[in-house]
C-alpha positions as CSV (number, residue, x, y, z in Angstrom):
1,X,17.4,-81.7,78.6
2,X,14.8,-82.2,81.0
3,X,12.6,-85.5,81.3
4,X,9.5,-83.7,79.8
5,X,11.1,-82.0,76.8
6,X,12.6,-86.1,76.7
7,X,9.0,-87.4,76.8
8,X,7.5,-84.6,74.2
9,X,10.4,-85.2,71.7
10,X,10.2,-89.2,71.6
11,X,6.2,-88.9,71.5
12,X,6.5,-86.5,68.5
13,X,9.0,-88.1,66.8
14,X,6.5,-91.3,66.8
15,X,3.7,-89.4,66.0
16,X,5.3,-87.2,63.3
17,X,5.8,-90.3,61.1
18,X,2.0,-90.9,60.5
19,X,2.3,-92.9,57.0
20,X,4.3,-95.3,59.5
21,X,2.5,-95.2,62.6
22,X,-0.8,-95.8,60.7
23,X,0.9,-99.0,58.6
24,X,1.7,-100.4,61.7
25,X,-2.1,-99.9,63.0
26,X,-2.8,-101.6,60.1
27,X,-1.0,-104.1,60.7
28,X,-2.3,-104.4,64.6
29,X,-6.2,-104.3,63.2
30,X,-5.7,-107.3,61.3
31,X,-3.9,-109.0,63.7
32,X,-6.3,-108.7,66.1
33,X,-9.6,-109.5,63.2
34,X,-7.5,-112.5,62.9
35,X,-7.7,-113.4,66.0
36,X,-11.1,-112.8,66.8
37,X,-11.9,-114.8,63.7
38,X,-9.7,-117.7,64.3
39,X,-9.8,-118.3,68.4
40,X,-12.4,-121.0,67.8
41,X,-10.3,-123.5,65.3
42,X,-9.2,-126.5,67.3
43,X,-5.4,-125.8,66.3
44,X,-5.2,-122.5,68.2
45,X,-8.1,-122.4,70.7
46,X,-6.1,-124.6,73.4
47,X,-3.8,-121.9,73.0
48,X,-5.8,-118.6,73.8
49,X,-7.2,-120.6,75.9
50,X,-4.2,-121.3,78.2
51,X,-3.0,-118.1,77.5
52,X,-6.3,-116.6,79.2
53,X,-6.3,-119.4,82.1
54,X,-2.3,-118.2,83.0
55,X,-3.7,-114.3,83.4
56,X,-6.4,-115.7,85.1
57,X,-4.8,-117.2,87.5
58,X,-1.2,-115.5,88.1
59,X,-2.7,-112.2,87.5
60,X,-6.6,-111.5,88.4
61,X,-6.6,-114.1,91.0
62,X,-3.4,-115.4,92.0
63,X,-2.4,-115.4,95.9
64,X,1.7,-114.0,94.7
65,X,2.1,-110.0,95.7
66,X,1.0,-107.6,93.7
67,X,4.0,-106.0,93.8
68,X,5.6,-109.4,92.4
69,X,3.4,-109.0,89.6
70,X,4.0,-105.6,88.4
71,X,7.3,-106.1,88.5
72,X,6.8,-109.2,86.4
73,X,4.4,-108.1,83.8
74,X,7.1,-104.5,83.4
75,X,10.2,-106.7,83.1
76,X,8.6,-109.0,80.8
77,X,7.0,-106.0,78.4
78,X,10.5,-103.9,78.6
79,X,11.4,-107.2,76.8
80,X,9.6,-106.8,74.2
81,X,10.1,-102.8,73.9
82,X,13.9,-103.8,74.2
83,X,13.3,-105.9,70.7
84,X,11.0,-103.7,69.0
85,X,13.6,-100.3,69.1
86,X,16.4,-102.9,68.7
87,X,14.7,-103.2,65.2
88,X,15.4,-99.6,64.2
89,X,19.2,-100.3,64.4
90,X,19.3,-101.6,60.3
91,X,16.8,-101.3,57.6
92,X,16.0,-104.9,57.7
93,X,15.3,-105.1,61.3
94,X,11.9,-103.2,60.6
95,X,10.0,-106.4,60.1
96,X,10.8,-107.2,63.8
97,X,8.7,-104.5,65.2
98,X,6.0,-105.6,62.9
99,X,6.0,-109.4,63.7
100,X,6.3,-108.6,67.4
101,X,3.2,-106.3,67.3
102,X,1.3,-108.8,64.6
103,X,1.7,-111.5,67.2
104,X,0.4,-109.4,70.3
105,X,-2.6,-107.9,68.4
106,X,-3.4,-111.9,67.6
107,X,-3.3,-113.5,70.8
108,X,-4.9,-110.4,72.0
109,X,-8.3,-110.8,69.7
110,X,-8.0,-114.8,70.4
111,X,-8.1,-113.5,74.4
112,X,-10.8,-111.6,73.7
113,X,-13.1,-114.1,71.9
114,X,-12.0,-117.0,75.1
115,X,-12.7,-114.4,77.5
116,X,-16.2,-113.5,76.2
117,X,-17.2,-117.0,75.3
118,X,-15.8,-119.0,77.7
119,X,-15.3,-117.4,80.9
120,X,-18.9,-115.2,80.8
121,X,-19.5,-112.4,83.2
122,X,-16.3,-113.0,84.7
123,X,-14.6,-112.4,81.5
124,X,-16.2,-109.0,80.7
125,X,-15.2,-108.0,84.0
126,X,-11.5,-108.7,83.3
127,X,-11.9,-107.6,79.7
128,X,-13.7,-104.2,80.8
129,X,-12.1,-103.2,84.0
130,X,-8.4,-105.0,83.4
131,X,-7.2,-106.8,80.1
132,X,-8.3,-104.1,77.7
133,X,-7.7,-101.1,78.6
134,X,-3.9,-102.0,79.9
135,X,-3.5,-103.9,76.5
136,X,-4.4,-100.7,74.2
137,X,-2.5,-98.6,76.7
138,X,0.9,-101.0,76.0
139,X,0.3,-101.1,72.3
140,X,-0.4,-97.3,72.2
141,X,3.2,-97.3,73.8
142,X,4.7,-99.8,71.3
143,X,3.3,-98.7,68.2
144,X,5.0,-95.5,69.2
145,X,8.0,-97.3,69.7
146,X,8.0,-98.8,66.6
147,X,7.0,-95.2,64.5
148,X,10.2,-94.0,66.3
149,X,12.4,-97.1,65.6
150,X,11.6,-96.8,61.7
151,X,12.4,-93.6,61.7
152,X,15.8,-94.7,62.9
153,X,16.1,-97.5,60.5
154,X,17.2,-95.6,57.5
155,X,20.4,-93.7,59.0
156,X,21.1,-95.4,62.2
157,X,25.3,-95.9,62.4
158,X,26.8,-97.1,65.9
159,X,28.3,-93.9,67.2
160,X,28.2,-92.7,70.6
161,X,25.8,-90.3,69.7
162,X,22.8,-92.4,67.8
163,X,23.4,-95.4,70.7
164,X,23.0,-92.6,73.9
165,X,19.6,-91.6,71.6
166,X,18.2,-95.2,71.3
167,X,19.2,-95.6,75.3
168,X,17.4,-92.2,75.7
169,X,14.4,-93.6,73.8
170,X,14.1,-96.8,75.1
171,X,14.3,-95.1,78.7
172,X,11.2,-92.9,77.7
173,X,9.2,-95.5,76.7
174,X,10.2,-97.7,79.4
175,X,9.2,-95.2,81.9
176,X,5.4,-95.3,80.2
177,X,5.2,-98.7,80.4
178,X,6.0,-99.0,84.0
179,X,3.2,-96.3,84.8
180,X,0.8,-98.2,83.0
181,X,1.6,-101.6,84.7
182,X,1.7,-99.6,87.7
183,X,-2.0,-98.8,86.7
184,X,-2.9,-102.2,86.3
185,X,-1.0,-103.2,90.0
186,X,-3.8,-100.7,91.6
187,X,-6.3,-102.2,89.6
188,X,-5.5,-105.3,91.0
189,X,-5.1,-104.2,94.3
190,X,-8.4,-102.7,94.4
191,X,-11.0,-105.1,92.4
192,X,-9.0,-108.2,92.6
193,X,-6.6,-108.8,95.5
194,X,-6.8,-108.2,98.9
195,X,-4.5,-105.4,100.9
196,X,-2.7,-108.6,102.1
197,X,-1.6,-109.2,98.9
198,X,0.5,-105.9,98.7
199,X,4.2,-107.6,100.1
């Protein structure tokens, strides 16, 4: 099977499932309403807030190698792609996927609202050129990931066969997450850092 027919067949198989994939949209909308709503309260504001600071300064502006970075930011969302198709592997595991994606579309509104009230132009900079559109592209990519892993829920045993498929799966989607944070080490390397920050 070649890498593309590999690609086409995990994409469909996410998108083919579109009671699913729109539940967990759901689920990602109010999430991120949530947070929008709820950045300001004293209990969780420190939070966003340090949340925003640490991409702030170890991402937009930090004097570390690009290419440290990327690898960084991959590593640490194959992580959580790693947990959310480990979810598929029994019925009950399904509510992993949707906590994991709950909590990103949170923080993600609370980032907004901190980056649009607190850091100004600077923030809508970061928020237009950088933080949102890598954002929606990696939760594009883990929704899909989650569509596929329910799919697998139901009928998942531990042959040979249905683990070489998750490995097949999780490959595939791993690859799309390291071209998107491959996206974002360009954006960097052109808006934020200078070429000296490359090595």
């Amino acid at each position: 099977m070649s890498p593309f027919s590999c690609l086409r067949d995990c994409l469909w198989r996410g998108l083919e499932r579109k009671k699913t994939l729109l539940a967990f949209c759901a689920v990602f909308l109010l999430g991120m309403v949530l947070g929008l709503c709820c950045f300001r309260a004293p209990a969780v504001f420190e939070y966003h807030f340090n949340l925003c600071d640490r991409f702030m300064s170890r991402v937009c502006y930090s004097d570390r190698s690009v290419v440290l970075i990327w690898f960084e930011r991959t590593a640490g969302c194959t992580v959580v792609l790693a947990l959310v198709l480990l979810g598929g592997i029994h019925i009950a595991g399904v509510a992993l996927p949707a906590a994991l994606l709950l909590y990103r579309a949170y923080t993600f509104g609370g980032s907004l609202g901190v980056f649009f009230t607190v850091y100004g132009g600077t923030g809508v900079l970061i928020v237009t050129v950088l933080y949102l559109p890598i954002h929606l592209l990696t939760d594009a990519v883990l929704l899909l990931a989650a569509s596929v892993s329910c799919g697998r829920a139901a009928h998942f045993c531990f042959t040979r066969r249905e683990l070489l498929e998750l490995l097949l799966d999780f490959a595939v989607f791993a690859v799309l997450i390291l071209a998107i944070y491959l996206l974002e080490a360009l954006v960097l390397l052109a808006v934020f850092h200078p070429l000296g920050n490359l090595l």
